[in-house]
N, C-alpha and C positions, 0 to 999 in steps of 0.2 A: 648664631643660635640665640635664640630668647625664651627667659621664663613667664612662665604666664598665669596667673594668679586668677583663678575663677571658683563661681561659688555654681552646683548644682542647684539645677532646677526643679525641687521636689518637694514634696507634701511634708517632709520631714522637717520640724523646725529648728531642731539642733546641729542641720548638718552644715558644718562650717566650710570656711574657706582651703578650697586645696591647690596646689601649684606643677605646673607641669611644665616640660619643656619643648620645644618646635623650632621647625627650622623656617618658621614662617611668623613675620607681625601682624598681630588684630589690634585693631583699634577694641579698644574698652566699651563695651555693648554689644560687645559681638556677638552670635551663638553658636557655639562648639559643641560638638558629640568629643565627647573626654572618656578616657578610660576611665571604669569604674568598677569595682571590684572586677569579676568576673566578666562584664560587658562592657558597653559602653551607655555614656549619662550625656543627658539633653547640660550644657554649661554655660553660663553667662562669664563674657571676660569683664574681669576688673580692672585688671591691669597688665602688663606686658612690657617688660623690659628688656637692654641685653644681658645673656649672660654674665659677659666680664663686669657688669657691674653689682651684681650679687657674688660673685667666686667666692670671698671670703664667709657667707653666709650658705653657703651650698658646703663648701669644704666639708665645713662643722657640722652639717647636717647628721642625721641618726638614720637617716632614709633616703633611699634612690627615688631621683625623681622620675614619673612617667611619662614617653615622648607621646602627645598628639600628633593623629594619622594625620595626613594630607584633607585638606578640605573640598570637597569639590564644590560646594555651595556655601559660605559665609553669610548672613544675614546682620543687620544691628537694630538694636533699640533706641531710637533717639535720646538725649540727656533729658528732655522732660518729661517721657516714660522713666525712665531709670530715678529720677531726683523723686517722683512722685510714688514709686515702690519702696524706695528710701523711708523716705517720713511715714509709710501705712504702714512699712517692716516695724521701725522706731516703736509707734504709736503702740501697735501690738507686742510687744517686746518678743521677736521671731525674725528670721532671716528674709533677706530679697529674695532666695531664690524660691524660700516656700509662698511670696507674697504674688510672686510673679507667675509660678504653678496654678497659684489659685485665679488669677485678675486677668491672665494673656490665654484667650479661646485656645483649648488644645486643639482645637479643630486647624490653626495657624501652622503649630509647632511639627504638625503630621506634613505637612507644606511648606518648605521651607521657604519657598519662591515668594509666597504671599507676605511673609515679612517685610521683605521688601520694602512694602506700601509704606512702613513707619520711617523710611529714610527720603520717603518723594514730600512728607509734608514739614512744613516750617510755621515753627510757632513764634508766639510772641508770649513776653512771660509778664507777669503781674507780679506785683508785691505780696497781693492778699487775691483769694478768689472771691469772684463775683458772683455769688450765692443770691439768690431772690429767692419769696417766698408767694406760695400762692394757695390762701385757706377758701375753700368753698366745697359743696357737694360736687358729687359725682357730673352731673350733668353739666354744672355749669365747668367745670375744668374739663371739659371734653370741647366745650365751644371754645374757651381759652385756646385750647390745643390746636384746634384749627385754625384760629386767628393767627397764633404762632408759625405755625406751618405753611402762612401762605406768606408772612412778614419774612421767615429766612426761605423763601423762593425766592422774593421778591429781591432780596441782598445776595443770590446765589449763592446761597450757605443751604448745608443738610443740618438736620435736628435728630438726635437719638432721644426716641421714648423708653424708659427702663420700669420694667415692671418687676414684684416681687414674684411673682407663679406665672407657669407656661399659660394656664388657663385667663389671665388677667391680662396677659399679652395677645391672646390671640380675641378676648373681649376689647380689647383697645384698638386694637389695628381692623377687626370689622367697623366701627365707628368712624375712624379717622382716614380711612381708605376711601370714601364717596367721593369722588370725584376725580382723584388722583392717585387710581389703582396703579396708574404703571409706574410710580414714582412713590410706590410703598412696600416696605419690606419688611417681612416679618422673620422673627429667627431665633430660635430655643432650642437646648438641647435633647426635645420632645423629636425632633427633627431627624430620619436618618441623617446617617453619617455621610451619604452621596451626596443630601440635599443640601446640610448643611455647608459643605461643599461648593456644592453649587452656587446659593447663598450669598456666602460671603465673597465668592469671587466675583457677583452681582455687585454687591456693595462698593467694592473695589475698584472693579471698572468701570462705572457708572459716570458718567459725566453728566447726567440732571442734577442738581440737588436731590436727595432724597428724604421721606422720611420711614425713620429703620426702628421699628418694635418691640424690644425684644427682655431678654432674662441678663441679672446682673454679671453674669460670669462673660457678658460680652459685650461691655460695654466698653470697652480698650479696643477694638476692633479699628485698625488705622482707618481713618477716614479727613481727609484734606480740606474740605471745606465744611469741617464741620464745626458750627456757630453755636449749638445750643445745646445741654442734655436734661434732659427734662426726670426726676423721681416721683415717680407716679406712686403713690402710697407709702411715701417717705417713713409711715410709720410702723411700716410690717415687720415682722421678725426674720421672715426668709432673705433681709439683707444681711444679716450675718449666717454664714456659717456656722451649720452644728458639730463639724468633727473639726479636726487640726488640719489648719492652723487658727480656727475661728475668725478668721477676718470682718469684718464690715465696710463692704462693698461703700456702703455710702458716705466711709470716709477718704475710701483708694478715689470714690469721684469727685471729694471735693478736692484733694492733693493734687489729681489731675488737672483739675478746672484750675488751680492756682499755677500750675508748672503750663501749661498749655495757651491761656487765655480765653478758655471757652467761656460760657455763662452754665452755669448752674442754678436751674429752679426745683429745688424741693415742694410739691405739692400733695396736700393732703386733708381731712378733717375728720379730727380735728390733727393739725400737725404737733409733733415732738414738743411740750413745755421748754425744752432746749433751744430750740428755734426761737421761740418768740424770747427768751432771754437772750441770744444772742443779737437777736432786732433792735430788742431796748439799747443794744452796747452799740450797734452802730456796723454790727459784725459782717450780718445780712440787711437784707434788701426788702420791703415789703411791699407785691404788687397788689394796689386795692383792688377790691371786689366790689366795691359801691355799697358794701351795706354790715354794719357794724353786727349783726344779729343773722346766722344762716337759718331759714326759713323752708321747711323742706315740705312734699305738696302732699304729704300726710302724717298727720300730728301723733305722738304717742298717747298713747290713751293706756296710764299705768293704773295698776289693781296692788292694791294691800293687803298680803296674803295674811299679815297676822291679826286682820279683824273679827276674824273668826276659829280663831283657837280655842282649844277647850281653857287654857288659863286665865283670858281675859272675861268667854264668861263665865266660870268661878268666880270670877272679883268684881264681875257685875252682881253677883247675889251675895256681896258682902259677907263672904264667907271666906278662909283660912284654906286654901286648898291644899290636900297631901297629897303625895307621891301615886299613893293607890287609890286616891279617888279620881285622880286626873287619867290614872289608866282605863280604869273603870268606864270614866264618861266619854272618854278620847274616841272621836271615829276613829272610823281606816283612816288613813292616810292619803290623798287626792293629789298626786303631783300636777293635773291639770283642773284646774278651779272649772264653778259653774259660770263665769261671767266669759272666762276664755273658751268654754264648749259651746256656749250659744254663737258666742261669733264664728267660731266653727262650723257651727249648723248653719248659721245663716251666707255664710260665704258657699258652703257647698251648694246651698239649693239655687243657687246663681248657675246660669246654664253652662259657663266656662269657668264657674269660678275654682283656684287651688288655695291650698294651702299649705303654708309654708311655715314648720314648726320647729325652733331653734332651743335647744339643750347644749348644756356644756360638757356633760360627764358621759363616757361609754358605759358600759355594761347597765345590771339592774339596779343596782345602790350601791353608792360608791365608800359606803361608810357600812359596819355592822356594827352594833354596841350588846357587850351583854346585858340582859334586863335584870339581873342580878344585883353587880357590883357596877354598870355602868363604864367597864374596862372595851376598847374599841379592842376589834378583832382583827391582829396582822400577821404579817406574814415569820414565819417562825424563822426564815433563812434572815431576812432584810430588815424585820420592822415594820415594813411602809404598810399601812393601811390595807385592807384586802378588798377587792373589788368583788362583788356577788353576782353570775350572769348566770342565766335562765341556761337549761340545754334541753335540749329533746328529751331525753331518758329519764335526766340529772341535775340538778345545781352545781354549779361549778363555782370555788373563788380562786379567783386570776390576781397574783400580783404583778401589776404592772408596773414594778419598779424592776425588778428579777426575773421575769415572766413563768415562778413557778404557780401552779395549777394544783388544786387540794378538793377532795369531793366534800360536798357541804354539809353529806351526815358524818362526815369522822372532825368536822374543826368542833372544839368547844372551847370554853373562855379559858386563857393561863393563866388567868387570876383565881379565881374560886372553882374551876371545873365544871360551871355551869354550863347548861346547854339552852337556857332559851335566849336566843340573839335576834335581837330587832335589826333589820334590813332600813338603814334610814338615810336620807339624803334621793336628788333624783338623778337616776341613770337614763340613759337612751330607751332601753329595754322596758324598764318599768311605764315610761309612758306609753309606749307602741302598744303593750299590753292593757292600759287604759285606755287607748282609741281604739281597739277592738273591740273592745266589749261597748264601749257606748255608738260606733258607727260598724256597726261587724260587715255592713255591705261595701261598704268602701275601700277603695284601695286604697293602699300604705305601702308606700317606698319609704327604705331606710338607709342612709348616708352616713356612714361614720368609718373609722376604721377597724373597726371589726367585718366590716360586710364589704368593704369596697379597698382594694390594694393599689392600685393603679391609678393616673389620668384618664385612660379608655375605659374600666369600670364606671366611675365617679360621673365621667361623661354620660356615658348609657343609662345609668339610674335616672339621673336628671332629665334627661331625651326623652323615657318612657315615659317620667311623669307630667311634662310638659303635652305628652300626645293625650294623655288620660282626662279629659275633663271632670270637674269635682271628684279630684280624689288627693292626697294628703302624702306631705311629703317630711322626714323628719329628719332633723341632722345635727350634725357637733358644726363645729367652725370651717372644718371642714369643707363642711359646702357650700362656705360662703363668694365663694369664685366662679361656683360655679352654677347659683340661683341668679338670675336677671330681673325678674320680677315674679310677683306674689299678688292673687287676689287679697289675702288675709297673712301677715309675717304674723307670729303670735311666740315669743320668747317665754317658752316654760319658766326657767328660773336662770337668771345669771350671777345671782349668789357665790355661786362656787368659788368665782373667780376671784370677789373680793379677797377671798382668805389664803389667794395664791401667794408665798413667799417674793413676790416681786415689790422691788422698790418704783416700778414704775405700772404697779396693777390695776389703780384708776386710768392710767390714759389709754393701757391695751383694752378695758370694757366700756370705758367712751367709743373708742374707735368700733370695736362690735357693735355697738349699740347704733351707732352711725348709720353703718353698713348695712345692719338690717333694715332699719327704717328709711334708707333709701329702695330697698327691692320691694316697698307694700305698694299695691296703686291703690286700696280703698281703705284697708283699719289696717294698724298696727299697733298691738298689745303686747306688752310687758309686766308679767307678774314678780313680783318680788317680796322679801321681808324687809326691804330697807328702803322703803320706801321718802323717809326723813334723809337720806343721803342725797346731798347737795350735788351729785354726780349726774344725779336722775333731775335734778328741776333744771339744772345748767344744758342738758342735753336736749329738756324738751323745750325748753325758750329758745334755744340755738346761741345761750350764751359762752361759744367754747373760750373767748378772749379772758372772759371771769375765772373759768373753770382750770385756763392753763395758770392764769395770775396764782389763783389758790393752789395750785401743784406745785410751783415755783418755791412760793410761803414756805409750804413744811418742807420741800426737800433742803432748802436753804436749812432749816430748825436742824433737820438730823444729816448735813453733810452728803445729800446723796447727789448727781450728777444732775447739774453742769456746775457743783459748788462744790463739788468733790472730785474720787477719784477712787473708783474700786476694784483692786486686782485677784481675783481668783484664780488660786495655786492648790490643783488636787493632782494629786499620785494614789497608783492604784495597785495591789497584790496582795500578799498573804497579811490578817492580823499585824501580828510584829513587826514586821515589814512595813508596812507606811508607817508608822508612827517614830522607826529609825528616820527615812528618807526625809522626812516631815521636818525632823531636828534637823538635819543637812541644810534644809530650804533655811530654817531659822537664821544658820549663822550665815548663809551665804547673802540673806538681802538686809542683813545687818549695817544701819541703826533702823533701820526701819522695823519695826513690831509687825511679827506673823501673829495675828489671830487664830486659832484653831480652833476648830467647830467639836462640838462638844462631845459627839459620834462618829465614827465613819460608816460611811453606809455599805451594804452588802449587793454586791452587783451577782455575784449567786453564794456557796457553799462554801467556796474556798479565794474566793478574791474581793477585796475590799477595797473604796474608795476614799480617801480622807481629803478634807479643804482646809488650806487656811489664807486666809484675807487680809490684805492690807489696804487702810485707808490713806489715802493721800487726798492733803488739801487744794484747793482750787488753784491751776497755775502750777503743781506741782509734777505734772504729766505731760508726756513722756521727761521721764528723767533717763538720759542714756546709758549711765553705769547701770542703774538699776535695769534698764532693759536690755542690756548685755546680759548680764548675769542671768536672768531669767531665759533668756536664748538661748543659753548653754545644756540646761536643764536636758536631760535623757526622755525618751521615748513613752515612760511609763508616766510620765509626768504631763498636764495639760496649765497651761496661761490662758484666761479669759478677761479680757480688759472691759469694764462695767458692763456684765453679764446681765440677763434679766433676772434670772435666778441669785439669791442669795441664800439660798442651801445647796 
């Protein structure tokens, strides 16, 4: 008899090690269906000894242990899968088995057979992973790509592409697919369940080299001659995870690439200020591009929204302006300038020409102030800011922190009871409502998430308007995967973003700003109020090496990552309630200082979410006690290791 010490493989990050007893040896990688509670749990073995040599530890025991059934199919994980879910569990302060739930295709686990594949390949291990870096536009890291892809033919090794969205993969794998359709594979969980199936038992059995396209959740996919993995938009968000256990995929790839021996190319532009810090250290690898300045084949042509406010000219006529002379003289409000509607006009009367119109905020204004006292209009459950969206009948404001809904004639100000509130800031809605009335013959397709749920919607918007000649398409970021190109890109305002609570919110609106002005083929215009921000002359010289240098600077000044190290620890329920649990966290990650946020915020009526952060200095990450203890952490509790969000 033997016990056998395994951890479940589940989304749950606190769920620990259990042990059970068999009248049969696994080796440590195994994968076991284990009793568990009521049924049985997918289980990773750890370890496996005999009996007689725990007896004295079983004696004492408080609890019967439980026998595992008879196997009839075993499977293992090789050690440098296992060592490399190790260091991502660590790094995340969370268990293997929720590291491993998230990194190993469930589409495998449903199969046991196909596991397999991870014990037919043999690696070689490294000291340190071989990470290279490669900064250029779009087009030119798609010829890289193919260059790639015929160099590991030519060494018969396969290369895996990793996209951030289904839609980015399936735009990558049309590109890189010419010539060597039969030896290209694409694979997301956009894909039925049969196909993907299918799929992967392609990948599997395959004996060309191939090259495989696909989304981060499958990027572990065993595969034996595989030489390279390529990060295609190394910069995107959708490589982490937004629910538990919040992983980042693109650090399970680089622990891989170090336990395995693959190569590792992060490519991107601009890429991660991280990256090129790590360059300088000697950490990564940098493949040049041949040209110190990216040069893209339409220039931005930025506009200065605040040249024509009513307060500048007031102080052109050498006069003291007040509050209600400025109301007084103040037009309407124009979220689309006249220099960006004439290039409107003039892209439309082009016999193919579109238009491609990028906003950051949904609904109609994303802010209301009262004209009163100047007091912003939120949400009476949460706080958070109230969002104003147009309706058929009605005005509606939407909180889209809570997602409670209020009719726009009963809110007035909680501060003085006033009722006049200015709608201010721009929404989706408020522009669409401006291209109406100045183009009312033209058609307007709208792209955000309020009108489009789905990959298949999101699709079909973009299809019709692509079949529509001269007519106008408008959207959040959203649709930025799913636009290829534009007569006319024309960016309403991306303001918004700067005042995002992120510590890294210049390099996510460099990267917009990127993207868009890769999909214009004739003008692309950028309106803004800040126009003096060194973000916008860096982007349109194509100086990104300057731009990440200066990212590098301040975050160095204020400690934020790769010169830091930032833990967000929120717990969520009643009032009273976090702010006990909250003290728990305090003394448990004791000597280390919990920061607490000054609020907790209201996720509806009766349950609340409270944060508190701890900084750690460079070098001071993963600390293992410290990411124990945080692994233990209950249900109601979430760990996010340097989140974008610091609220």
């Amino acid at each position: 008899m033997y016990t056998v010490r395994c951890i479940p493989i589940s989304r749950a990050r606190n769920m620990g090690e259990l042990t059970y007893f068999s009248s049969t040896s696994y080796p440590t990688g195994s994968l076991l269906f284990v009793p568990f509670r009521k049924g049985e749990a997918q289980a990773l073995v750890l370890s496996c000894e005999e009996v007689r040599l725990s007896k004295a530890t079983l004696r004492t025991s408080s609890f019967a242990l439980r026998k595992i059934r008879k196997q009839s199919h075993v499977s293992c994980l090789p050690p440098a899968y296992l060592e490399a879910g190790r260091k991502t569990a660590l790094y995340h302060a969370t268990t293997l088995g929720a590291v491993l739930f998230s990194c190993i295709p469930k589409i495998l686990f449903t199969t046991p057979q196909t596991l397999d594949a991870y014990q037919k390949i043999s690696y070689k291990s490294n000291t340190k992973a071989n990470v290279s870096l490669y900064q250029a536009p779009y087009a030119m890291r798609v010829v890289f790509y193919r260059s790639l892809a015929r160099e590991a033919f030519a060494k018969k090794s396969s290369v895996f592409f990793i996209t951030p969205t289904q839609q980015d993969a399936e735009r990558l794998h049309t590109v890189l697919r010419e010539g060597i359709e039969q030896h290209t594979t694409l694979l997301h969980s956009g894909l039925t369940t049969r196909k993907q199936h299918t799929v992967v038992q392609e990948v599997l059995d395959a004996t060309h080299p191939l090259v495989v396209v696909t989304t981060p959740h499958f990027l572990a996919i065993p595969r034996g001659d595989l030489g390279t993995m390529v990060l295609e938009q190394e910069q995107a968000s959708p490589y982490t995870q937004h629910i538990s256990p919040f992983i980042d995929f693109r650090i399970f790839a680089k622990e891989l690439a170090n336990t395995t021996g693959i190569q590792l190319v992060l490519a991107d532009l601009p890429l991660r200020a991280e990256c090129i810090f790590y360059k300088e250290k000697g950490v990564y690898q940098d493949i040049a591009t041949g040209c110190q300045r990216m040069h893209m084949k339409v220039p931005i042509e930025l506009i200065d929204m605040k040249k024509n406010t009513s307060l500048e000219q007031a102080n052109d006529a050498n006069t003291t302006p007040t509050r209600e002379t400025l109301l007084q003289k103040k037009e309407p409000f124009k979220a689309v300038g006249k220099v960006l509607l004439k290039h409107i006009a003039d892209a439309l009367n082009m016999p193919e020409g579109r238009v491609f119109l990028h906003t950051t905020r949904k609904g109609f204004a994303p802010t209301t102030l009262c004209r009163d006292c100047e007091t912003t209009v939120s949400c009476p459950v949460c706080v958070a800011p109230l969002v104003l969206h147009k309706g058929t009948h009605q005005n509606l404001f939407l909180c889209h922190a809570c997602g409670m809904s209020y009719d726009a004639q009963t809110i007035t100000c909680k501060t003085c009871g006033g009722w006049r509130l200015d709608a201010v800031g721009i929404g989706i809605e408020r522009v669409a409502q401006e291209l109406q009335i100045v183009f009312p013959s033209t058609p307007l397709f709208i792209l955000s998430g309020d009108t489009t749920k789905t990959h298949a919607q999101a699709h079909a918007v973009v299809k019709r308007w692509y079949n529509t000649p001269q007519s106008i398409l408008l959207g959040t970021e959203l649709a930025l995967p799913y636009v290829t190109e534009s007569t006319l890109v024309g960016v309403v305002s991306l303001d918004s973003l700067l005042s995002l609570p992120r510590w890294n919110v210049y390099e996510h609106v460099a990267s917009v700003l990127t993207r868009l002005q890769e999909r214009a083929e004739k003008t692309c215009v950028v309106q803004t109020r800040h126009a003096q921000n060194t973000l916008f002359s860096d982007s349109m010289e194509g100086n990104f090496l300057r731009f990440q240098k200066n990212e590098l600077a301040q975050r160095e000044k204020l400690g934020y990552p790769p010169f830091g190290t930032l833990l967000k620890i929120g717990v969520s329920g009643a009032l009273g309630k976090v702010y006990q649990e909250m003290q728990t966290v305090t003394n448990l990650v004791a000597p280390h200082p919990l920061i607490l946020a000054e609020h907790p915020r209201a996720l509806n009526e009766t349950t609340f979410v409270l944060y508190g952060f701890i900084f750690l200095k460079q070098g001071m990450w993963p600390d293992e006690i410290l990411a124990q203890k945080l692994a233990t952490l209950p249900p109601p509790f979430s760990v996010k290791i340097n989140p974008d969000s610091i609220l």
